[in-house]
C-alpha positions as CSV (number, residue, x, y, z in Angstrom):
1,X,51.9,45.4,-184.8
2,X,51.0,45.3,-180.8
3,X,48.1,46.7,-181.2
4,X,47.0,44.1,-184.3
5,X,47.9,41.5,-182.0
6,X,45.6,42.6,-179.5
7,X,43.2,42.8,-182.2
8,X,43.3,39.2,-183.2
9,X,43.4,38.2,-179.7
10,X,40.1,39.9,-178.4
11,X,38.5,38.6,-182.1
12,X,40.1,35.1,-181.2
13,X,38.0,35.0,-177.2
14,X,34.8,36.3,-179.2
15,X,35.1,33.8,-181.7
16,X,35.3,31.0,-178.6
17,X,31.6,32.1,-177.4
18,X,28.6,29.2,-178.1
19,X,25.6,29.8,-179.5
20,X,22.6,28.3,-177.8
21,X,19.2,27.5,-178.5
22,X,16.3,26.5,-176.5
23,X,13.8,24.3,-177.8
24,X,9.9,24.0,-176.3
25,X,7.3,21.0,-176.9
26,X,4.2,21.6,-175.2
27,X,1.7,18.9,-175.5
28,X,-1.7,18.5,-177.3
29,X,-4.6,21.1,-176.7
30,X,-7.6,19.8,-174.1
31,X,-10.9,20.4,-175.7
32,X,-11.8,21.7,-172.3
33,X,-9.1,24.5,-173.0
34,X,-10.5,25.6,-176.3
35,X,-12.6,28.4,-177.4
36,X,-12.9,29.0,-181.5
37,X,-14.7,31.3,-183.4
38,X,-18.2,31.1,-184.0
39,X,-19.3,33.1,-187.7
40,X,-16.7,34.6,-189.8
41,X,-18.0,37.1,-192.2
42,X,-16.1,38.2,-195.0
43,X,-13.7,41.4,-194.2
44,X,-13.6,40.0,-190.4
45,X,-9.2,38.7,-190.7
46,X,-8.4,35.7,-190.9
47,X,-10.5,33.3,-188.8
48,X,-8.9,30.0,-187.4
49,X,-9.9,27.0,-185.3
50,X,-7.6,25.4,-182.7
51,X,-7.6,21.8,-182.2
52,X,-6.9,19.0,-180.1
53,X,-4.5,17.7,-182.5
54,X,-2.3,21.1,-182.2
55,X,-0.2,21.8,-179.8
56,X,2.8,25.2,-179.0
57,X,6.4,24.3,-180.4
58,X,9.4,26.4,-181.2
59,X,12.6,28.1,-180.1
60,X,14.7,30.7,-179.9
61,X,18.2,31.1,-180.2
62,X,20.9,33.8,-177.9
63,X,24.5,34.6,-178.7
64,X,25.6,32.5,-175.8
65,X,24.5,30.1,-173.7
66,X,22.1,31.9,-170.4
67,X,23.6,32.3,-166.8
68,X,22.7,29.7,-164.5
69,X,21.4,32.0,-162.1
70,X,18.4,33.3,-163.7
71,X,15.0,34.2,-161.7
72,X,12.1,35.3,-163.9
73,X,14.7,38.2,-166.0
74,X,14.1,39.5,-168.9
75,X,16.5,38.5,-171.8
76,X,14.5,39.9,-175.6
77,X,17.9,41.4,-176.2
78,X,19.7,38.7,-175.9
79,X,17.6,36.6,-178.4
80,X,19.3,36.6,-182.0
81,X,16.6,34.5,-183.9
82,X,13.4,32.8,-182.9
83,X,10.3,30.6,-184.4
84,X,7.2,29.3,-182.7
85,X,3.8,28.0,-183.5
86,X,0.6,27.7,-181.8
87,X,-0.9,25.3,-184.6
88,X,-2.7,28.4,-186.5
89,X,0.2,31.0,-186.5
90,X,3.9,30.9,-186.9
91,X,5.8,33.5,-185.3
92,X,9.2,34.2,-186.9
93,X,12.3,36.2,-186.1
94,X,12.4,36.6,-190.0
95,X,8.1,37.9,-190.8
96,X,7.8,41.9,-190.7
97,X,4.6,41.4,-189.1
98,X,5.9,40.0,-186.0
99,X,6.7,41.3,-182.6
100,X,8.7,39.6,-179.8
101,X,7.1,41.7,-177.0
102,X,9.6,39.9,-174.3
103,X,11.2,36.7,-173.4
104,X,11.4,36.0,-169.3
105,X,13.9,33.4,-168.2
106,X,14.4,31.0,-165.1
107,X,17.1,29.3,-165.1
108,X,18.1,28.6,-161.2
109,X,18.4,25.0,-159.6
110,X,18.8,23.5,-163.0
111,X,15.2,24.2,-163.9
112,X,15.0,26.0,-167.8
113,X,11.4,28.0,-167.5
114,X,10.7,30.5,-170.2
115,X,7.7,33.1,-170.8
116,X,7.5,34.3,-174.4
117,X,5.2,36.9,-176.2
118,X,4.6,36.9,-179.5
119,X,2.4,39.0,-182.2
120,X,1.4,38.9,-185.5
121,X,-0.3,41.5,-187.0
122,X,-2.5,40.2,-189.9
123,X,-1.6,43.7,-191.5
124,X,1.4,45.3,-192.5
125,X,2.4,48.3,-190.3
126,X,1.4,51.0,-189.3
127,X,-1.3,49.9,-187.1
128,X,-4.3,51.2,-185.9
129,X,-7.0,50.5,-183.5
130,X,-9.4,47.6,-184.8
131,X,-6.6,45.8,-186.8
132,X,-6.7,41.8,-186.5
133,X,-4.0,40.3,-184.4
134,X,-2.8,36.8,-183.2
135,X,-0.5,36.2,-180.6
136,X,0.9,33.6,-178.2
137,X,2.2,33.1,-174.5
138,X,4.2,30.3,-174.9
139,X,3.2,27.6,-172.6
140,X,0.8,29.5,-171.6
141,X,-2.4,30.8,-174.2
142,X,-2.8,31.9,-177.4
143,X,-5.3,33.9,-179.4
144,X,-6.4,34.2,-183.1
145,X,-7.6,37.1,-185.0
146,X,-8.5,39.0,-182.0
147,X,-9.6,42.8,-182.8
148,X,-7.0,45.5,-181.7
149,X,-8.5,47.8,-179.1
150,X,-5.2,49.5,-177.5
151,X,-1.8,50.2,-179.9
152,X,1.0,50.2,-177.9
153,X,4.4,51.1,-179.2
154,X,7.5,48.8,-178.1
155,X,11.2,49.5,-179.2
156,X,10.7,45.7,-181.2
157,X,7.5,47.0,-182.8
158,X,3.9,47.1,-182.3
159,X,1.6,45.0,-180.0
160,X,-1.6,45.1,-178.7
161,X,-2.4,46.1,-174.6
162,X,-6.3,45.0,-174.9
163,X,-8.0,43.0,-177.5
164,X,-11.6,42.6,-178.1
165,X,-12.9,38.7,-179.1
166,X,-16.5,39.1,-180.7
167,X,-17.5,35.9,-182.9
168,X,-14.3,35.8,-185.2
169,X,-12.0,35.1,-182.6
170,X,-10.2,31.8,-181.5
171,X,-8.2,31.1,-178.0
172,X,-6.8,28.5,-175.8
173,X,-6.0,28.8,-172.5
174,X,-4.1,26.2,-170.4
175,X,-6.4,26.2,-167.6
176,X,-5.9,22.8,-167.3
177,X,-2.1,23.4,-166.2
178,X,-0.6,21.0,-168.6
179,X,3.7,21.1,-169.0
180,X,5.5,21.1,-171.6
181,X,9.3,20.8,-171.8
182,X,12.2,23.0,-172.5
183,X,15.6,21.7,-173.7
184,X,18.5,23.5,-174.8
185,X,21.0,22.7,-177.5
186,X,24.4,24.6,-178.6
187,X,26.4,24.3,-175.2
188,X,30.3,23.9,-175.2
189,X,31.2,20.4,-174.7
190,X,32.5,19.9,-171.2
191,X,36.1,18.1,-170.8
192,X,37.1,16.5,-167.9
193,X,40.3,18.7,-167.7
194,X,38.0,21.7,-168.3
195,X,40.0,23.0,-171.5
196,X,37.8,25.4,-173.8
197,X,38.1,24.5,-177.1
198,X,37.0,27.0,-180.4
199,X,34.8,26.9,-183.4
200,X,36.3,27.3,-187.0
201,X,36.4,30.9,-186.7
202,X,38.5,30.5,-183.5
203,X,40.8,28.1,-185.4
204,X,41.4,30.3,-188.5
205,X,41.7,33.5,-185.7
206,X,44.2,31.7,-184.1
207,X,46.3,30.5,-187.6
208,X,46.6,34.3,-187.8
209,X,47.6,35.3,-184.4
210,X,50.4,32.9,-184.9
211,X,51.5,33.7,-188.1
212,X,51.8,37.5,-187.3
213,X,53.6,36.5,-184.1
214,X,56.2,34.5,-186.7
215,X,56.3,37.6,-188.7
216,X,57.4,40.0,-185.8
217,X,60.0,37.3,-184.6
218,X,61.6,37.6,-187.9
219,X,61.4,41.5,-187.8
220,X,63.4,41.3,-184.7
221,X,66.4,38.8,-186.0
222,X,67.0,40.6,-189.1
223,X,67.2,43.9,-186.8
């Protein structure tokens, strides 16, 4: 019975942790910024054209809110689900043909500062030189239907280390060094008397520890 008790008390801290997700808006795309595709043949992927009216949105969610102390660290293990757009392509935790190449994080002095590489391969796997590919730095460029010229192999799937652009392809590049923002949603509520407080599953874990502590006081007194 000790050892259930344990059991339902290790459950009942895990159940007490806060998921937390971090949102990004970046703004419109400069026309300055903009290069898009200029023929598009049949059998060349799936060409695209950015526009001004586009801009990069999405999130990503972790297990728990991030350390406070963060300086440029990686954290793509830490990420449970994820969804972003470049205006084109939609990158999702849940699409086969996507890899989440990493996820940086700053986090010190307050600041939230994220860099985040996505792919999506317009093909199924496996991969092979010459395949079409679009993927996105988040907050910082993004390119469509670029042509595959380098497979590498990462424990989250494929990407791609060079790509070649020819006529079909499509990019942006923030040269213009525009901001977006990141804000983060999912943290514990803080009480002025600093008391933690749980989600459902903490509640229910705890109905349970209580009644099993009722049960062995009742062992005991009919001993």
């Amino acid at each position: 019975m000790k050892k259930y008790l344990v059991f339902l008390a290790a459950a009942l801290l895990q159940a007490g942790a806060w998921a937390a997700t971090y949102t990004y808006t970046g703004p419109a795309y400069s026309a300055p910024d903009l290069h898009n595709f200029t023929s598009c043949p049949p059998g060349t992927g799936n060409c695209g054209a950015y526009t001004t009216a586009m801009a990069q949105t999405g999130s990503f969610t972790t297990a728990a809110p991030l350390p406070s102390n963060l300086n440029s660290q990686d954290i793509t293990a830490q990420l449970t689900s994820y969804s972003f757009s470049d205006g084109l392509t939609t990158y999702s935790s849940g699409d086969p043909q996507v890899t989440l190449v990493s996820v940086s994080a700053t986090t010190t002095g307050g600041v939230l500062d994220f860099s985040v590489h996505l792919v999506r391969w317009q093909t199924p796997a496996p991969h092979v030189i010459g395949d079409h590919l679009d993927q996105v730095l988040v907050t910082e460029s993004g390119q469509h239907n670029a042509v595959c010229g380098n497979i590498q192999v990462n424990p989250q799937g494929d990407s791609c280390g060079t790509s070649n652009a020819g006529g079909v392809f499509s990019s942006w590049t923030d040269a213009s060094s525009t901001v977006g923002s990141w804000t983060v949603t999912g943290l514990p509520p803080v009480a002025t008397n600093a008391v933690p407080t749980l989600g459902e599953w903490g509640l229910l874990l705890l109905a349970l520890l209580m009644i099993s502590v009722g049960w062995m006081t009742m062992g005991h007194r009919r001993m």
